[in-house]
C-alpha positions in Angstrom: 85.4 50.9 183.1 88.7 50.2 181.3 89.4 46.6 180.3 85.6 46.3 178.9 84.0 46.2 175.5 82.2 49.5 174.9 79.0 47.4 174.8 79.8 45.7 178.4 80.6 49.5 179.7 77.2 50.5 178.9 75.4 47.4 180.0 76.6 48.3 183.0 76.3 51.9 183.4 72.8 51.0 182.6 72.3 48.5 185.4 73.8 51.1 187.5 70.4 53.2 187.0 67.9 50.4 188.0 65.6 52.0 190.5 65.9 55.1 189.1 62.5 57.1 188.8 61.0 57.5 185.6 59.9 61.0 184.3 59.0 61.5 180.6 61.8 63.7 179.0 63.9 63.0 182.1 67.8 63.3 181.7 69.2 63.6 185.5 68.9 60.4 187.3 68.2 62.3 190.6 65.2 63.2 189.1 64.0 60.5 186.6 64.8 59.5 183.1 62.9 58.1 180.6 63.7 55.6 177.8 66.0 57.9 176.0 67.1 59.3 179.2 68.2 55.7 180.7 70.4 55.6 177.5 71.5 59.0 177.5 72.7 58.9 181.4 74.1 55.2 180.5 76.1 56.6 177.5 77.4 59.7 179.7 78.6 57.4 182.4 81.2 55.9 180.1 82.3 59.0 178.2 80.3 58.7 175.3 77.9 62.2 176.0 75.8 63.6 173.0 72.8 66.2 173.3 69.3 64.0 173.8 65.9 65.1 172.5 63.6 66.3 174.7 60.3 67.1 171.7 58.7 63.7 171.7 55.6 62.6 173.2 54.7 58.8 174.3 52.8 58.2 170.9 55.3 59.0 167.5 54.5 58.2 164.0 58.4 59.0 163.5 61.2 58.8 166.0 63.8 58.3 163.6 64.7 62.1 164.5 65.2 62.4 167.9 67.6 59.2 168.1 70.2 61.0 166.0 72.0 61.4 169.0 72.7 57.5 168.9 75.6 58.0 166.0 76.7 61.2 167.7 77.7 59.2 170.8 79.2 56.1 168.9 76.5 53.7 168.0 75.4 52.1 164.5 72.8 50.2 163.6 73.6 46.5 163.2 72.1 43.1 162.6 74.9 40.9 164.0 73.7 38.4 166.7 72.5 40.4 170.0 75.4 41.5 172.1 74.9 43.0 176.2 75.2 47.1 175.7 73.4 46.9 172.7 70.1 49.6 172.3 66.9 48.3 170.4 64.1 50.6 169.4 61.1 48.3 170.2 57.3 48.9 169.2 55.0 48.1 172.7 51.9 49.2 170.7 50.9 51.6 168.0 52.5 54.4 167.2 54.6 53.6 170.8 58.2 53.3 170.5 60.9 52.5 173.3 64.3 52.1 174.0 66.4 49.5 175.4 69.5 48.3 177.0 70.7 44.7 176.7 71.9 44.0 179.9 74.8 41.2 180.7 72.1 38.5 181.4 70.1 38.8 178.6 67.8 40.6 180.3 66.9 44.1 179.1 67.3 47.8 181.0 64.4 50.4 180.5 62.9 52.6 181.8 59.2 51.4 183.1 56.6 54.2 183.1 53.9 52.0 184.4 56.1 50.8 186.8 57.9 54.3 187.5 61.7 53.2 187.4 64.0 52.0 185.7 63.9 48.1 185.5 65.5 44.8 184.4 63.1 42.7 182.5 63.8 39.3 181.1 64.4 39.2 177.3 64.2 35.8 175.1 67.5 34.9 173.8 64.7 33.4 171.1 61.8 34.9 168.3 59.7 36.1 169.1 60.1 39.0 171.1 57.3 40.5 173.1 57.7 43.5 171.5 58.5 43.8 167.7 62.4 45.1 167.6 62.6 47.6 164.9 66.4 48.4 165.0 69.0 47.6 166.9 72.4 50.0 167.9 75.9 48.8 169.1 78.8 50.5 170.5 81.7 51.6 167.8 85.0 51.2 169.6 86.3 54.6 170.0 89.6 54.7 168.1 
């Protein structure tokens, strides 16, 4: 994916996985991923590999933890204006937390467990957000 912005690459990479089945703790997209799967294989598609938790459940008081593996693959947290390829940690509902993709359209990658797959959802550009966005991540340019 030469030519693109890190965060473009991994917009991408992520669309790429649309359709793929969701399985909690998934990290093979022949066999499912979850949320941090869908980022894991997105990151590995473009280079940017790191070891992903698998010792999470679907209810965390916590999950600061497991996503350590977002600054061992290149990301930081930022607060600049939202940019495709960037990750946000969302809250869907107590003690829930989830990870997405912003894809090229504004819409966000994720992976759906209700829904079983991966999926594109559309995301307001706008406040608020249907879920509340606790922190968001973006690409460092590898040097």
């Amino acid at each position: 994916m030469s030519g693109l912005t890190p965060g473009l690459a991994l917009a991408r990479a992520a669309m790429a996985l649309i359709g793929t089945p969701f399985r909690l703790h998934g990290r093979d997209p022949a066999t499912g991923l979850d949320c941090v799967g869908l980022v894991h294989a997105a990151l590995a598609a473009i280079g940017r590999e790191a070891p992903a938790p698998c010792d999470y459940g679907l209810r965390n008081r916590d999950i600061s933890r497991p996503l350590g593996f977002l600054s061992k693959a290149g990301l930081a947290q930022t607060s600049a204006p939202p940019l495709p390829g960037d990750v946000l940690l969302v809250e869907p509902g107590p003690l829930q937390h989830h990870l997405l993709i912003l894809g090229e359209d504004g819409a966000v990658i994720h992976a759906h467990a209700g829904l079983r797959r991966v999926v594109s959802t559309p995301w307001p550009s706008t406040e608020p957000a249907p879920w509340p966005v606790l922190h968001r991540w973006r690409m460092i340019p590898s040097a």
